[in-house]
N, CA and C atoms as an extended XYZ file, in Angstrom:
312
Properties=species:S:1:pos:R:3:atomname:S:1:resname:S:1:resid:I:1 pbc="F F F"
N        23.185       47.823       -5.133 N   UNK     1
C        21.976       47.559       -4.380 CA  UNK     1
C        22.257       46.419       -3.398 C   UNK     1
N        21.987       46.579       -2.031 N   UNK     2
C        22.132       45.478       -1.040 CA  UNK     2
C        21.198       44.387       -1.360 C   UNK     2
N        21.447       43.308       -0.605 N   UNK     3
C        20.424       41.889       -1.022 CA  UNK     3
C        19.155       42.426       -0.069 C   UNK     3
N        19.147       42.770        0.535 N   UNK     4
C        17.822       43.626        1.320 CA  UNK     4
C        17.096       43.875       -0.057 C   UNK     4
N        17.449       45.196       -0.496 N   UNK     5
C        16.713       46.367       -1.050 CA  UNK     5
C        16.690       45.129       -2.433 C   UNK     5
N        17.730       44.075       -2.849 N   UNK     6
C        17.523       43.399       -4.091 CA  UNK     6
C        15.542       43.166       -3.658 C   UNK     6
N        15.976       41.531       -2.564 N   UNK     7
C        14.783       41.076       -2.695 CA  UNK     7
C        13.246       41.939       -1.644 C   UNK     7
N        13.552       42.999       -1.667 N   UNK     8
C        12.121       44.288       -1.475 CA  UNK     8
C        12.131       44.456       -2.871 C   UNK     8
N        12.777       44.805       -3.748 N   UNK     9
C        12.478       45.186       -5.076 CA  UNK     9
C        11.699       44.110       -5.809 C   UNK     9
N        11.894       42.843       -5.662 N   UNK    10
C        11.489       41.340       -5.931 CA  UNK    10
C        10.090       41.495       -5.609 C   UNK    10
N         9.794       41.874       -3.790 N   UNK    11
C         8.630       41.628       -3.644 CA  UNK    11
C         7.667       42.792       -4.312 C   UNK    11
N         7.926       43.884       -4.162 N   UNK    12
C         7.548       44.825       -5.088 CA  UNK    12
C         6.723       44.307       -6.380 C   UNK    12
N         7.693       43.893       -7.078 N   UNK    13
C         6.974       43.300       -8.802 CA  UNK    13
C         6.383       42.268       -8.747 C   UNK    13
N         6.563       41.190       -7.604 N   UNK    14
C         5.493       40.232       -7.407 CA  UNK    14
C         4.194       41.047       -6.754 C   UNK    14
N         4.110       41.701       -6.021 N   UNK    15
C         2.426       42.262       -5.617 CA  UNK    15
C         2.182       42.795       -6.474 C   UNK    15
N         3.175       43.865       -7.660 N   UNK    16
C         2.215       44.931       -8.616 CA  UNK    16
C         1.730       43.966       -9.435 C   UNK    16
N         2.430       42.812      -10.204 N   UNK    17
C         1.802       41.835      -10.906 CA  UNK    17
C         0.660       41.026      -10.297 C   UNK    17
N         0.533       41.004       -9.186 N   UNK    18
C        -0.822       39.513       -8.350 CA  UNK    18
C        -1.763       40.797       -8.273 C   UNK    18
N        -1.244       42.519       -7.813 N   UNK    19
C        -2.552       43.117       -8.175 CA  UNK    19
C        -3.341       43.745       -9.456 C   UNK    19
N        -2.084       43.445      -10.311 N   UNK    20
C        -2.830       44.161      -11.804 CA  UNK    20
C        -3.630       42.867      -12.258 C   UNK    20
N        -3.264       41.850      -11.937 N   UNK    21
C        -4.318       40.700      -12.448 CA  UNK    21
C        -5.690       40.427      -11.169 C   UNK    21
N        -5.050       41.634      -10.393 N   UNK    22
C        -6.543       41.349       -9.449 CA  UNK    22
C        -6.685       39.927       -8.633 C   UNK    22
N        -5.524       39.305       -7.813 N   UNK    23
C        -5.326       38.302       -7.299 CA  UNK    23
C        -5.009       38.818       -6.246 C   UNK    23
N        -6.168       37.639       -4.919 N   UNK    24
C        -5.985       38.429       -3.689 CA  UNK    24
C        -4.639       37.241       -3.351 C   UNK    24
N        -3.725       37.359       -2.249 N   UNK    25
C        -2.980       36.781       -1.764 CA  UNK    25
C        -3.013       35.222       -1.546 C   UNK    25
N        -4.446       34.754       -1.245 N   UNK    26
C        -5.035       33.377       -0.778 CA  UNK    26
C        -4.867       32.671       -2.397 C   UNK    26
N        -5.531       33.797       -3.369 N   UNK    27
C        -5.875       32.750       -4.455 CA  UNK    27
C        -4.178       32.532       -5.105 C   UNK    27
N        -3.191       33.779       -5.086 N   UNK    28
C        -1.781       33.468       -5.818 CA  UNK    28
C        -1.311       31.834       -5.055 C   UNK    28
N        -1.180       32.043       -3.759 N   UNK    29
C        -0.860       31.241       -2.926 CA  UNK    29
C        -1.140       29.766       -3.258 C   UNK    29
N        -2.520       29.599       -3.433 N   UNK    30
C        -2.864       28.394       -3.799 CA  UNK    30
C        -2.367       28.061       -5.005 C   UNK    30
N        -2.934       28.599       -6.206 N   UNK    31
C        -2.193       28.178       -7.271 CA  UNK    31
C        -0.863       27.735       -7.798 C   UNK    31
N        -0.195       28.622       -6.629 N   UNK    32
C         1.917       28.071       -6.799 CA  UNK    32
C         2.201       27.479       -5.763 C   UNK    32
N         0.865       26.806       -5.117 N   UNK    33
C         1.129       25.592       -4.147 CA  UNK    33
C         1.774       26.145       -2.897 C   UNK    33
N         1.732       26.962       -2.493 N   UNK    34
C         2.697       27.709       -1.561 CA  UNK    34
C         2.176       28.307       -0.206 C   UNK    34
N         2.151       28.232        1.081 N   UNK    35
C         1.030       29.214        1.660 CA  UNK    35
C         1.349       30.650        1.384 C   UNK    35
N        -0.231       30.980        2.111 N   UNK    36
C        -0.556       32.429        1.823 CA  UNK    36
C         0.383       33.314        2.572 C   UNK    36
N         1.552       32.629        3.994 N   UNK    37
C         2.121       33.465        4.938 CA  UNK    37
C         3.669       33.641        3.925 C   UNK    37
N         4.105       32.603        3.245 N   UNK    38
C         5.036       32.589        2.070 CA  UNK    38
C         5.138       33.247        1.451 C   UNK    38
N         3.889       34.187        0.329 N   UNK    39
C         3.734       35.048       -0.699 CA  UNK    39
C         3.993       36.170        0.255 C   UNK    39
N         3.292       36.075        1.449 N   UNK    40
C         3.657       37.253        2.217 CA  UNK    40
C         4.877       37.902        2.663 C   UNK    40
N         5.969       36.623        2.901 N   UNK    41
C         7.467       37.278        3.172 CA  UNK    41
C         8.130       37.765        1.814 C   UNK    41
N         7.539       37.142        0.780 N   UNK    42
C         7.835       37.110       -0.365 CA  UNK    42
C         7.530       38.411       -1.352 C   UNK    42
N         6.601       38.914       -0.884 N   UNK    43
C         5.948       40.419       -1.298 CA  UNK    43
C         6.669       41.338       -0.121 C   UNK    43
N         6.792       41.052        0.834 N   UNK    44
C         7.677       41.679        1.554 CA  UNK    44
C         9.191       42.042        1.839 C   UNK    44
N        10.038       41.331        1.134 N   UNK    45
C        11.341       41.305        0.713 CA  UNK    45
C        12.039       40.069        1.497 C   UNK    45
N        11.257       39.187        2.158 N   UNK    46
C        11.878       38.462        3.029 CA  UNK    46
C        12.435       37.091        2.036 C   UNK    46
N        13.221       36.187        3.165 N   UNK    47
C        13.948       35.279        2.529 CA  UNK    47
C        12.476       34.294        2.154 C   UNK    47
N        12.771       33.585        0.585 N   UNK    48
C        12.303       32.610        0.457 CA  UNK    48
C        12.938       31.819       -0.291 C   UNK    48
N        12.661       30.597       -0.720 N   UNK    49
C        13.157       29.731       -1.550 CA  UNK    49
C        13.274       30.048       -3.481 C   UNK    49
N        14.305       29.810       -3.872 N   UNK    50
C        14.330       30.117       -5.221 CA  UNK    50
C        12.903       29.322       -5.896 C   UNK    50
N        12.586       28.107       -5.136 N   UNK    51
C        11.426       27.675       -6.315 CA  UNK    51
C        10.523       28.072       -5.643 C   UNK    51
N        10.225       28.546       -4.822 N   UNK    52
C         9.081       29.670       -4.543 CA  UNK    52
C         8.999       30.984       -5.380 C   UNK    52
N        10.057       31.267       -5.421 N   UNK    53
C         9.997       32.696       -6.920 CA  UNK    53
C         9.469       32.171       -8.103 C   UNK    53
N         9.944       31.335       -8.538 N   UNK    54
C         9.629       30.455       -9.710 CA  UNK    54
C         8.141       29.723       -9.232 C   UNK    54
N         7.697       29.169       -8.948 N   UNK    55
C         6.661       29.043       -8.818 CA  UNK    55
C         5.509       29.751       -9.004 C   UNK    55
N         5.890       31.393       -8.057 N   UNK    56
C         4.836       32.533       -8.168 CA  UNK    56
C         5.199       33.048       -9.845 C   UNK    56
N         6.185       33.276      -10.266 N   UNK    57
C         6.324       33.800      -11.316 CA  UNK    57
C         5.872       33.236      -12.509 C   UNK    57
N         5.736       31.798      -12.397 N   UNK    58
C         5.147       30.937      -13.562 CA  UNK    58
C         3.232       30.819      -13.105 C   UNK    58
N         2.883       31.709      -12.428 N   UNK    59
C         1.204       31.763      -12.057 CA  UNK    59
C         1.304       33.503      -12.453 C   UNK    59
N         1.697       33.866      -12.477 N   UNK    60
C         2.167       35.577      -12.524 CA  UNK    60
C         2.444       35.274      -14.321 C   UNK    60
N         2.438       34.811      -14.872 N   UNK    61
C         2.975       34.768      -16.293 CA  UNK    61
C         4.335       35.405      -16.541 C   UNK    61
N         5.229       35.790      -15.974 N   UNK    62
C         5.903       36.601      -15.299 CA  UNK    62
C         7.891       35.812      -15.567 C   UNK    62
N         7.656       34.420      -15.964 N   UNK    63
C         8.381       33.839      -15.947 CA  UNK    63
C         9.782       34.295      -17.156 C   UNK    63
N         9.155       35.192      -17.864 N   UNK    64
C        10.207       36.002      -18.830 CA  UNK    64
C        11.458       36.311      -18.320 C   UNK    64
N        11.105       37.130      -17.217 N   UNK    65
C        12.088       37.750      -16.388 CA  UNK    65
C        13.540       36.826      -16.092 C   UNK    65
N        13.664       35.669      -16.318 N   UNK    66
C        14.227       34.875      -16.004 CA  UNK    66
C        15.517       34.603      -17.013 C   UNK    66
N        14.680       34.943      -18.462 N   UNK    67
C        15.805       35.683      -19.647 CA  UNK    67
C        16.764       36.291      -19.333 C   UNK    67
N        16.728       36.965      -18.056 N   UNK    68
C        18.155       37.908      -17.773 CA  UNK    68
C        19.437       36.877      -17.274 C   UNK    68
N        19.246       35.911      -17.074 N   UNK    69
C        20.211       35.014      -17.051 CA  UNK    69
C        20.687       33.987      -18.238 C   UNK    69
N        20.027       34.347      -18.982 N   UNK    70
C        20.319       33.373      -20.277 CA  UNK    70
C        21.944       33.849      -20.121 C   UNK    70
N        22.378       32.658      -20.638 N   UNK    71
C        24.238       32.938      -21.216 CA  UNK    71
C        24.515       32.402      -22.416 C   UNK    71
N        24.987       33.455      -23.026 N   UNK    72
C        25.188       32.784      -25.068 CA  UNK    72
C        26.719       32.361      -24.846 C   UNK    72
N        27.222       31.618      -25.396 N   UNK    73
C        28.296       30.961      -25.604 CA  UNK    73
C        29.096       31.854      -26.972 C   UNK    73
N        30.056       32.985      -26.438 N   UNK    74
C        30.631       33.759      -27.360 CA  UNK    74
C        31.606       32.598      -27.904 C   UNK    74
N        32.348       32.734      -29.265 N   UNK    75
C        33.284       32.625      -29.859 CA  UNK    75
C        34.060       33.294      -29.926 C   UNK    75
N        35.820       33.273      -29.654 N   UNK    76
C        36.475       34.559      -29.743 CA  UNK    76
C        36.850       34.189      -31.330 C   UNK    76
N        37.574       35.641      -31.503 N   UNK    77
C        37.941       35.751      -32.987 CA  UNK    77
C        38.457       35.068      -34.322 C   UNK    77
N        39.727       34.617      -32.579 N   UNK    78
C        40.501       33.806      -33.517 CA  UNK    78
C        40.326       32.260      -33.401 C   UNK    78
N        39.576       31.493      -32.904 N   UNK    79
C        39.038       30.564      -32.999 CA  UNK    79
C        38.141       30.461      -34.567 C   UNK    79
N        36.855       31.500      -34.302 N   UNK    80
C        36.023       32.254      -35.286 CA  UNK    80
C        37.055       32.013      -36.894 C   UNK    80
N        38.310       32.525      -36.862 N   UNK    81
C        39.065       32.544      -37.901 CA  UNK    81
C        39.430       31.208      -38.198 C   UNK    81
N        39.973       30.589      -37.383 N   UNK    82
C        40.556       29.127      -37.430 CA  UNK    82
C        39.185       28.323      -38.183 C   UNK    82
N        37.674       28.197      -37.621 N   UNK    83
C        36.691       27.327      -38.254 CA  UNK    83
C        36.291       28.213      -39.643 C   UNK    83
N        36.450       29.005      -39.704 N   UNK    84
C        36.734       29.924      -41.348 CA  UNK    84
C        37.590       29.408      -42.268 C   UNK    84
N        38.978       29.201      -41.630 N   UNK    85
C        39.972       28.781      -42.678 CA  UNK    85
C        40.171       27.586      -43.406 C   UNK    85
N        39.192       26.410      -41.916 N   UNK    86
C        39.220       25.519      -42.743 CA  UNK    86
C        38.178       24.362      -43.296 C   UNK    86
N        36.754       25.813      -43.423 N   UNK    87
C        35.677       25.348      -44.073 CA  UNK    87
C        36.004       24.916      -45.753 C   UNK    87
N        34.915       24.500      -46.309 N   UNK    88
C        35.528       24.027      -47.596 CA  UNK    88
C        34.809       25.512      -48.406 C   UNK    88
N        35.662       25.666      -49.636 N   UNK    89
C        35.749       26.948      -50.451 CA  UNK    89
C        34.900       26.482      -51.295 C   UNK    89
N        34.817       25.679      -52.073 N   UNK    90
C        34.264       24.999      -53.313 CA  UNK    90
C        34.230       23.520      -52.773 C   UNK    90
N        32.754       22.914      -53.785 N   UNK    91
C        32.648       21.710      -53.820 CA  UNK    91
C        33.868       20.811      -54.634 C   UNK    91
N        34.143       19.872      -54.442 N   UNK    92
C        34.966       19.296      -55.039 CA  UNK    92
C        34.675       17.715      -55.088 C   UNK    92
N        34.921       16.956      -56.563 N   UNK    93
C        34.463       15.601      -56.607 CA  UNK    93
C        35.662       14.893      -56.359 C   UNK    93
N        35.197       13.505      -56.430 N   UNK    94
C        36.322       12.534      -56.604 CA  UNK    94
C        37.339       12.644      -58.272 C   UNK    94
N        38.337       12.818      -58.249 N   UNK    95
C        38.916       12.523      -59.304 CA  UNK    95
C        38.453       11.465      -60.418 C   UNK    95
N        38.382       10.610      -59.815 N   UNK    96
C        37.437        9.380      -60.660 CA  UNK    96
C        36.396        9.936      -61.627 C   UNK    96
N        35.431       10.557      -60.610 N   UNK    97
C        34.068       10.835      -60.971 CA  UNK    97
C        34.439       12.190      -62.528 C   UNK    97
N        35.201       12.830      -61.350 N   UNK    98
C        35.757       14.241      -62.857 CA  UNK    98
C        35.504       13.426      -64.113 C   UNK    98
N        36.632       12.083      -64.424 N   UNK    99
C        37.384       11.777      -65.567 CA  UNK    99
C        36.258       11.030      -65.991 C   UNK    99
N        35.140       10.448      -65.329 N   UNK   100
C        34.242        9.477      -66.216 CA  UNK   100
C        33.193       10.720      -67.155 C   UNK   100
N        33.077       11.582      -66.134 N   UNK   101
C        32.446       13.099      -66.524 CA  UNK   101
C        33.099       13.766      -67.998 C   UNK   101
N        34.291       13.689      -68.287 N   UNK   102
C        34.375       13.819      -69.252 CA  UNK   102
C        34.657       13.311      -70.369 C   UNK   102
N        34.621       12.063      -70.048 N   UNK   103
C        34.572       10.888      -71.272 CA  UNK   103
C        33.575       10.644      -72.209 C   UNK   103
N        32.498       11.327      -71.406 N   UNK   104
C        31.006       11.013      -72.309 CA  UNK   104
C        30.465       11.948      -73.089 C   UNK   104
């Protein structure tokens, strides 16, 4: 997908969301602090600012979407193996403590 057709697709889900909640353009606008000619390039596929997305999207409740960038921090295997091998197997006391343990 070209960055065109990306952010038309962008503006797309920002108007179906400002119209399923029944928000005319003036009132989204105000609320994410933004003007009303802004939401407009913005529903339109045009360039805007990343905290202008974020902005509309956190008045849009909408801010989920943003999950698609989460990044988990994999472990490879053998690392994975290495903090395995040299967890502890069993508890183990002080020698000391053993021998007073069985004196009594």
């Amino acid at each position: 997908m070209s960055d065109k057709a990306l952010a038309e697709h962008i503006g797309v889900f920002i108007k179906h969301h400002r119209m399923e909640q029944n928000k005319t353009q003036d009132v989204l606008a105000n609320s994410a602090g933004i003007s009303r000619s802004t939401l407009s390039l913005l529903e339109r596929g045009e360039k805007v600012t990343l905290a202008t997305l974020i902005q509309v999207l956190r008045i849009l409740d909408q801010l989920h979407v943003m999950e698609a960038f989460s990044v988990q921090e994999v472990i490879s295997p053998l690392i994975l193996a290495k903090i395995e091998k040299n967890k502890k197997k069993r508890a183990g006391g002080k020698k000391e403590e053993i021998k007073n343990q069985n004196n009594w």
